[in-house]
N, C-alpha and C positions, 0 to 999 in steps of 0.2 A: 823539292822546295820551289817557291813559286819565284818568278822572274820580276823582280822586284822596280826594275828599269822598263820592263813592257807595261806593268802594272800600272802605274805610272801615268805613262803616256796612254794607255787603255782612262785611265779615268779624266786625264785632262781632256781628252775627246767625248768620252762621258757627259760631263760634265757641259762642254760644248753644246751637245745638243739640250740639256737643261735650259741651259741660258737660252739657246733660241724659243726654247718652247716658252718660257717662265724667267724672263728676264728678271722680274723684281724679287726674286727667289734669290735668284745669285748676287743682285745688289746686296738685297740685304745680308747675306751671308758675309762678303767682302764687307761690308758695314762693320759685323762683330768681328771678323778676324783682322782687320785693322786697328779698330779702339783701342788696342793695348800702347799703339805708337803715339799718343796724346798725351800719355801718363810717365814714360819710358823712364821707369826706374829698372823694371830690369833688364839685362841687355837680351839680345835676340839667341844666341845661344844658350842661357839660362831660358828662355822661354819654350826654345824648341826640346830640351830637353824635360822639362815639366811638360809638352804636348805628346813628347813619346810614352811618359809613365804614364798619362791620363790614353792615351792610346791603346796601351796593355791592358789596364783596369777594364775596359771599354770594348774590349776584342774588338778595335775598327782597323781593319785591314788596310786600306786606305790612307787613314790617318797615319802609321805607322811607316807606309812607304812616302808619304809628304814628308810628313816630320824628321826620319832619319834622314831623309837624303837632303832637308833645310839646317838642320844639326849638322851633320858633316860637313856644309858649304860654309858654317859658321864659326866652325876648326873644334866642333865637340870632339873629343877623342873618342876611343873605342873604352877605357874606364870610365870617362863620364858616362856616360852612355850607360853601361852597366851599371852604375850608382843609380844612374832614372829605373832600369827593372826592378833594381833593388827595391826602388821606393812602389813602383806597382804591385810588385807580387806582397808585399807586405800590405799595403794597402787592399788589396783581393782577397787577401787572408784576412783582416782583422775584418772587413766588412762580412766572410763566410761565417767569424766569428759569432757579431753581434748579430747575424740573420741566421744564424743557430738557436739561438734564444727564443725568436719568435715561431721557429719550428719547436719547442720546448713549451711555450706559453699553449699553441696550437690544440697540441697533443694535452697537455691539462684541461682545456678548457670541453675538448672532443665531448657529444652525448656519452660515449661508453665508456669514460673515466667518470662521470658525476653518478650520485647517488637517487638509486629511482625514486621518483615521487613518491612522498607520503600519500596515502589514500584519505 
């Protein structure tokens, strides 16, 4: 399993040198991951637990080690927390769902399903 506390600190240093290279990269980043606090209806552990499920959906590795260890400081339990995968892998499913369809549509619409031209 990966070390999720080096990780971590591996991307805030990351990330460091972002900034030096591309400052207004990482302003603007900090821009949108703040906006949510102008509006603050909902609180910060309800957020960070919607960032873990969009995190799973999203396979961001990263996100994932931010977001839990912002959840945990925010007193998410370990069942909420499993209520957020609940909500990703369902959401991962229904999206493999409806993009089943269009592998469906794909395959009808392919040259070697259609019928050859009339001459």
């Amino acid at each position: 399993m990966l070390d999720w506390n080096d990780y971590r600190r591996q991307l805030k240093s990351a990330t460091g040198e972002l900034n030096r290279l591309s400052p207004g990269t990482i302003q603007g980043y900090q821009g949108l991951a703040t906006a949510h606090k102008e509006g603050g209806r909902l609180d910060a552990k309800t957020r960070e637990l919607m960032a873990i499920a969009v995190a799973v959906a999203l396979r961001c590795d990263g996100c994932i080690a931010v977001h839990t260890d912002a959840a945990i400081r925010h007193g998410a339990a370990k069942e909420e927390i499993a209520e957020a995968l609940n909500v990703a892998i369902t959401i991962s499913a229904g999206a493999a769902l409806v993009y089943s369809n269009r592998v469906l549509d794909a395959y009808a619409v392919h040259p070697s399903n259609q019928p050859p031209a009339a001459d």
